[in-house]
MARBA-3410 file (N, C-alpha, C, O; in Angstrom, 1 decimal):
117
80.1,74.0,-57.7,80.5,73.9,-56.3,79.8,74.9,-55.4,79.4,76.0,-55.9 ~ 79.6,74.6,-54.1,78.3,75.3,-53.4,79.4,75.3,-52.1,79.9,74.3,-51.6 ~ 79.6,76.7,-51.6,80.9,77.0,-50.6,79.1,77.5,-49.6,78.1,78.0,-50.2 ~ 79.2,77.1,-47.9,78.3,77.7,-47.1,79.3,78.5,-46.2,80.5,78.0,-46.2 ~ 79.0,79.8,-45.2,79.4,80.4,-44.5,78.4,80.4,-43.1,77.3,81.0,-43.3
78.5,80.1,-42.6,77.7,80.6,-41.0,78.0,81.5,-40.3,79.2,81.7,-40.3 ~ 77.2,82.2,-39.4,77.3,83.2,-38.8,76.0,83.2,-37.7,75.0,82.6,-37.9 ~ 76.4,83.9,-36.4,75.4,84.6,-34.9,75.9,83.6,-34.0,75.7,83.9,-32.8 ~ 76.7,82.1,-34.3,76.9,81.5,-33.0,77.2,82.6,-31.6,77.3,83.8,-31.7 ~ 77.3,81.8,-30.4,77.7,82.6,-29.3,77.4,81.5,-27.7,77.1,80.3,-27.5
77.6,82.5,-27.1,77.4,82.4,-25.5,75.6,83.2,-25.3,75.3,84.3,-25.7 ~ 74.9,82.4,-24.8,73.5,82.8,-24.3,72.8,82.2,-23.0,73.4,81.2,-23.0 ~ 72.1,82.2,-22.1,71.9,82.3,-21.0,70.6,81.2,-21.2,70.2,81.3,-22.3 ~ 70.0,80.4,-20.5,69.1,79.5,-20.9,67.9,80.5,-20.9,67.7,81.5,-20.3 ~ 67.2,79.8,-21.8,66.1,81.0,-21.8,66.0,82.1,-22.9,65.0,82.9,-23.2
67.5,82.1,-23.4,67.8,83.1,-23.9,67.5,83.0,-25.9,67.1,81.9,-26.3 ~ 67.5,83.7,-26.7,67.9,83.9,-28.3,69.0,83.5,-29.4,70.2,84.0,-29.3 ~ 68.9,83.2,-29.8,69.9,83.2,-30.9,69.7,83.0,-32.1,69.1,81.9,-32.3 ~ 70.1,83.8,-33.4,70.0,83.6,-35.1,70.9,83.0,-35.4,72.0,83.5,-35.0 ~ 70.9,81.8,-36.3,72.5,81.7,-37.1,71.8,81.7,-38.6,70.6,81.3,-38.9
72.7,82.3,-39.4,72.3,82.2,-40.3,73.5,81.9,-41.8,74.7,82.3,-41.8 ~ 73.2,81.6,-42.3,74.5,80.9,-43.7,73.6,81.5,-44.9,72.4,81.5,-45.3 ~ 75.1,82.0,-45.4,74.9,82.4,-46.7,75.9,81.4,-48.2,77.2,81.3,-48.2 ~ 75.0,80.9,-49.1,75.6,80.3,-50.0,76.2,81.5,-51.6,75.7,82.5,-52.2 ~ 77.3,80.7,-51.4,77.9,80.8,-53.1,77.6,79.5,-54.1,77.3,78.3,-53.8
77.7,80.0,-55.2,77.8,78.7,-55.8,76.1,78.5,-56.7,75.1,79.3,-56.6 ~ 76.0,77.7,-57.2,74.1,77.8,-57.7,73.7,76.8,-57.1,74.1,75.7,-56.7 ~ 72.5,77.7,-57.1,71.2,77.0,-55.7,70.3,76.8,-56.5,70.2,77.7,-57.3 ~ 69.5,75.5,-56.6,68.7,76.3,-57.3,67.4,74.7,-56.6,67.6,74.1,-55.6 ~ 66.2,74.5,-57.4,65.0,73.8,-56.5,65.5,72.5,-55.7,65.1,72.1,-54.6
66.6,71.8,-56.9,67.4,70.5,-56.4,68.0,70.6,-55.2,68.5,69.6,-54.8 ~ 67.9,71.8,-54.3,68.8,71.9,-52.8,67.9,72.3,-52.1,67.3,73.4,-52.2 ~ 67.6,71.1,-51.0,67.1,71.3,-49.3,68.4,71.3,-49.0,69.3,70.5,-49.3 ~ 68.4,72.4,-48.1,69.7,73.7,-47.2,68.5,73.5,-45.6,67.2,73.6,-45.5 ~ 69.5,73.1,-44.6,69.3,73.3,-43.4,70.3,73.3,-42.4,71.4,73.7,-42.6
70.0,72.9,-41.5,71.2,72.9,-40.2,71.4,71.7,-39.7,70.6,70.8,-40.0 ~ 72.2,71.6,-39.2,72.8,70.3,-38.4,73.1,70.8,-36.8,73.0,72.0,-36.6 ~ 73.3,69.7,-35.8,74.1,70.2,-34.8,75.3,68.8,-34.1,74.9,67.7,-34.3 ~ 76.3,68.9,-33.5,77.0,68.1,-33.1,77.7,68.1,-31.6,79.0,68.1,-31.4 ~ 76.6,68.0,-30.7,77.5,68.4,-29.4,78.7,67.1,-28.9,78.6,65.9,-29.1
79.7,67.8,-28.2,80.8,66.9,-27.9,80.0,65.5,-27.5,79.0,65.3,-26.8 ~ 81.0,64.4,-28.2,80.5,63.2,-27.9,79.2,62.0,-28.5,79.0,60.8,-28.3 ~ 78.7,63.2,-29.4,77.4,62.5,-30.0,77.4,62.6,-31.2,78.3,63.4,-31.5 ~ 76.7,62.1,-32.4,76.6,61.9,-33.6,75.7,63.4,-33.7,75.0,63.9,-32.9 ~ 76.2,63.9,-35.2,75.5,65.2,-36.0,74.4,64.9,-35.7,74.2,63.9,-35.2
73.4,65.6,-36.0,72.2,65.4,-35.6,70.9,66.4,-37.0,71.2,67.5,-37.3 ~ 70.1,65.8,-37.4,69.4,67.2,-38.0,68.1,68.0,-37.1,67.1,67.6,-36.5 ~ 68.8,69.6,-37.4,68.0,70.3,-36.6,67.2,70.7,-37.2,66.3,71.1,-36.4 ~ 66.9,70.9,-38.2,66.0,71.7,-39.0,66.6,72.0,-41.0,67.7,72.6,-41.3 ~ 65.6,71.5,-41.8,65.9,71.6,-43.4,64.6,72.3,-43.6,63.6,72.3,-42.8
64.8,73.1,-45.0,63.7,73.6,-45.6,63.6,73.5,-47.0,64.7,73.5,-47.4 ~ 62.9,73.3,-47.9,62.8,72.9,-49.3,62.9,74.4,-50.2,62.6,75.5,-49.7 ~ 63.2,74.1,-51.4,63.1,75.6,-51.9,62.0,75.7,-52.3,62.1,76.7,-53.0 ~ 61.0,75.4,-52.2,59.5,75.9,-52.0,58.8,76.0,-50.8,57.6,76.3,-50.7 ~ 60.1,75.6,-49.4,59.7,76.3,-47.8,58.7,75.8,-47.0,58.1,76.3,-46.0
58.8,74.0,-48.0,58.6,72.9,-46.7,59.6,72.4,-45.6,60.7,72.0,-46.0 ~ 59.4,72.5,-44.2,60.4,72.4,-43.1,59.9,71.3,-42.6,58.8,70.8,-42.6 ~ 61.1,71.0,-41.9,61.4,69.8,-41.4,62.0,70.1,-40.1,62.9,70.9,-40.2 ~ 61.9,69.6,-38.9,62.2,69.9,-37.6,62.5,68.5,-36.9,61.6,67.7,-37.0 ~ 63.6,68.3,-36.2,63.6,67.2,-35.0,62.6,67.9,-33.9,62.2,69.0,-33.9
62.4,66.9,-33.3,61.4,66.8,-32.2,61.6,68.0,-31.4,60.9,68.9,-31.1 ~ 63.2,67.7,-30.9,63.6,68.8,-29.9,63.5,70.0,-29.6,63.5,70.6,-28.5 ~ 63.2,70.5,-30.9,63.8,71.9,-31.3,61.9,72.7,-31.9,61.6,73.8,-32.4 ~ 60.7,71.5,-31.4,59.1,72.1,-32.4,58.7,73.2,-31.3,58.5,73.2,-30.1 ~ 58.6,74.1,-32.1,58.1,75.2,-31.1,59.1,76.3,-30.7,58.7,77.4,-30.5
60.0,76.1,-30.6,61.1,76.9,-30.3,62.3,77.4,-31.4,63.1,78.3,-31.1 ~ 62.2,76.9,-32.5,62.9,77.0,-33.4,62.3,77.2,-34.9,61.3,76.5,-35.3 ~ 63.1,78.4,-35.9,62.3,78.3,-36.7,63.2,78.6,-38.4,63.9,79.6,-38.6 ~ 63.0,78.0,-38.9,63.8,77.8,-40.1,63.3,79.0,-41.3,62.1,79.3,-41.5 ~ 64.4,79.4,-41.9,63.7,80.0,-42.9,64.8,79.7,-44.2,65.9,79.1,-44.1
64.1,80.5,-45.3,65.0,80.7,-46.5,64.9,81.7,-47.8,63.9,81.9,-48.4 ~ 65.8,82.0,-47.9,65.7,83.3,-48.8,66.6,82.6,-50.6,67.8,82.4,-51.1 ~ 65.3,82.5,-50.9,65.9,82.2,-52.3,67.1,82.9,-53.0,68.3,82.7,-53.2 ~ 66.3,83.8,-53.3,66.9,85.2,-54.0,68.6,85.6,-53.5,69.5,86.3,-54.0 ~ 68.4,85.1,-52.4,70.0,85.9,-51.5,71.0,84.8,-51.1,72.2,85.1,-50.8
70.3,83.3,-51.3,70.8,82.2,-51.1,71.2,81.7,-49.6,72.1,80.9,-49.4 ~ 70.4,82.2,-48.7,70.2,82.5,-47.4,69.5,81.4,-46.4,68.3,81.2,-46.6 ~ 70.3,80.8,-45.5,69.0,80.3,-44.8,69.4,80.7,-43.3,70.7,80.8,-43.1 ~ 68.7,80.9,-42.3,68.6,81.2,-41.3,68.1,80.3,-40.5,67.4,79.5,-41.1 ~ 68.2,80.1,-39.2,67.4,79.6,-37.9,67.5,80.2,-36.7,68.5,80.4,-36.1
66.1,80.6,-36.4,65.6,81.4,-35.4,65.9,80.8,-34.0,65.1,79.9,-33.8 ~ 66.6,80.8,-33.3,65.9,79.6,-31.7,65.8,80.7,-30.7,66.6,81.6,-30.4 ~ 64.8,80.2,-30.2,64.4,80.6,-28.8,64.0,79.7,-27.5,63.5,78.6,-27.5 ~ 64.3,80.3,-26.7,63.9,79.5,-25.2,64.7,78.1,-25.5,64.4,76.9,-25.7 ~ 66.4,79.1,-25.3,67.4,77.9,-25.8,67.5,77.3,-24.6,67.2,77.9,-23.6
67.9,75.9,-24.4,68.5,75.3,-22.9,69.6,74.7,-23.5,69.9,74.4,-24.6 ~ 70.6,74.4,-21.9,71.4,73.5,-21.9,71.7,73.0,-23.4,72.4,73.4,-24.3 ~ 71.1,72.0,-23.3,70.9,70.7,-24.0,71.2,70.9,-25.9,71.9,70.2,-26.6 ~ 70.6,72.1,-26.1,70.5,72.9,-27.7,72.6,73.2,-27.5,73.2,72.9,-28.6 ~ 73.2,73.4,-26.8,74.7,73.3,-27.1,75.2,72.6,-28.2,75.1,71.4,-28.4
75.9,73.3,-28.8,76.5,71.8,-29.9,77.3,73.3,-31.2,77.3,74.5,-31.2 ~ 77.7,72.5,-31.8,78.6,73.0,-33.1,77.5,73.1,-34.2,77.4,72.1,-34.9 ~ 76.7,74.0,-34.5,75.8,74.0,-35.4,76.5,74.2,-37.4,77.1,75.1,-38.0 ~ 76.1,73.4,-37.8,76.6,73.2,-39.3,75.6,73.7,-40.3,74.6,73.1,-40.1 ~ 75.6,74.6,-41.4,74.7,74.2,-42.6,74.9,73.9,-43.6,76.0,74.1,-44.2
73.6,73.3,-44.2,73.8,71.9,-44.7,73.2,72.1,-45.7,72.0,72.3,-45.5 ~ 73.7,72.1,-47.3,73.2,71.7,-48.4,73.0,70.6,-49.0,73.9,69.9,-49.0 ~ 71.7,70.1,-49.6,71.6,68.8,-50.1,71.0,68.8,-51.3,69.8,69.2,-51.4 ~ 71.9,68.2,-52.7,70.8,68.0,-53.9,70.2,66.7,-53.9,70.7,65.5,-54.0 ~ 69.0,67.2,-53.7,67.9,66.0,-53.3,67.5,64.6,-54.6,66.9,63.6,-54.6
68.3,65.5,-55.5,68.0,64.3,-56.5,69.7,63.8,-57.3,70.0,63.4,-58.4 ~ 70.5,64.3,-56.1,71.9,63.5,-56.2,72.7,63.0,-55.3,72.3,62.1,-54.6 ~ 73.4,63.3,-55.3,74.7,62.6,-54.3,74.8,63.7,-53.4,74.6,63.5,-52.2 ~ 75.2,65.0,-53.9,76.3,66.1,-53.0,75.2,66.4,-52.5,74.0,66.5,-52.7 ~ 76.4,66.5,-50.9,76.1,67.2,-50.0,77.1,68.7,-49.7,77.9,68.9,-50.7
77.2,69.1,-49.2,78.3,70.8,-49.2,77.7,71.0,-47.3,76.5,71.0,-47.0 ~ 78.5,71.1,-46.6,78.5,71.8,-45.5,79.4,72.8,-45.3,80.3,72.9,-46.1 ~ 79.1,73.8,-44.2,79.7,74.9,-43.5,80.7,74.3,-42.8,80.8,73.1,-42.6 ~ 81.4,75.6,-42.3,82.8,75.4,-41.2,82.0,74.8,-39.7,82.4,73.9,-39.0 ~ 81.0,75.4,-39.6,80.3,75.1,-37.9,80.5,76.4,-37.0,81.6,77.0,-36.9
79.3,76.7,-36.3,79.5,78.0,-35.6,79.2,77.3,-34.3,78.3,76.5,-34.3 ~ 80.0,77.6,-33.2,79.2,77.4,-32.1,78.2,78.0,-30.4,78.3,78.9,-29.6 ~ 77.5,77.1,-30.6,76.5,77.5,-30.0,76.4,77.2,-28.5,76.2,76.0,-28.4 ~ 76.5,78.0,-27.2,76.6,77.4,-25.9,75.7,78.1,-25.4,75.4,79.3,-25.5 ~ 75.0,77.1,-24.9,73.4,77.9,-23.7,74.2,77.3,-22.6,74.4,76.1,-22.6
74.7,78.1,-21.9,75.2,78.0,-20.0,74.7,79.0,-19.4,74.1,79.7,-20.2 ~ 74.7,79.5,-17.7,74.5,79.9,-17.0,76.2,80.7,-16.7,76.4,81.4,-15.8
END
């Protein structure tokens, strides 16, 4: 069983930074691409960013250039960088474990994330 925690959501100003980062319990091991989701009011989850345990990434369109995925094996860690947040990047950010050569999926509680003025 694979429990995620997230952490850095907040309030940020457009333009502005933010880290979230999730740490896993549970065994991780090459079978899990771990990334993020997001779900702003009214729209379907969305994927923002996965990374492979050998630290191939994967990015929606929205988010190339401004956002940046990582992962820490060893600590069971994945992070995402964003910068030159807008508006629009708002939403309930989730992370997301996936064994790629099964069924389970494992998500976090959701931290959330507001770029306003």
């Amino acid at each position: 069983q694979v429990q995620l925690v997230e952490s850095g959501g907040g309030l940020v100003q457009p333009g502005g930074s933010l880290r979230l980062s999730c740490v896993a319990t549970g065994s991780i091991s090459a079978r899990h691409r771990m990334g993020w989701y997001r779900q702003a009011p009214g729209k379907q989850r969305e994927l923002v960013a996965d990374v492979s345990y050998g630290g191939t990434t994967n990015y929606v369109d929205s988010v190339k250039g401004r956002f940046t995925i990582s992962r820490d094996n060893a600590l069971k860690t994945v992070t995402l960088q964003m910068k030159s947040l807008k508006p629009e990047d708002t939403a309930v950010y989730f992370c997301n474990c996936r064994d790629v050569l099964g069924s389970k999926t494992y998500w976090g509680l959701g931290t959330q994330v507001t770029v306003s003025t």
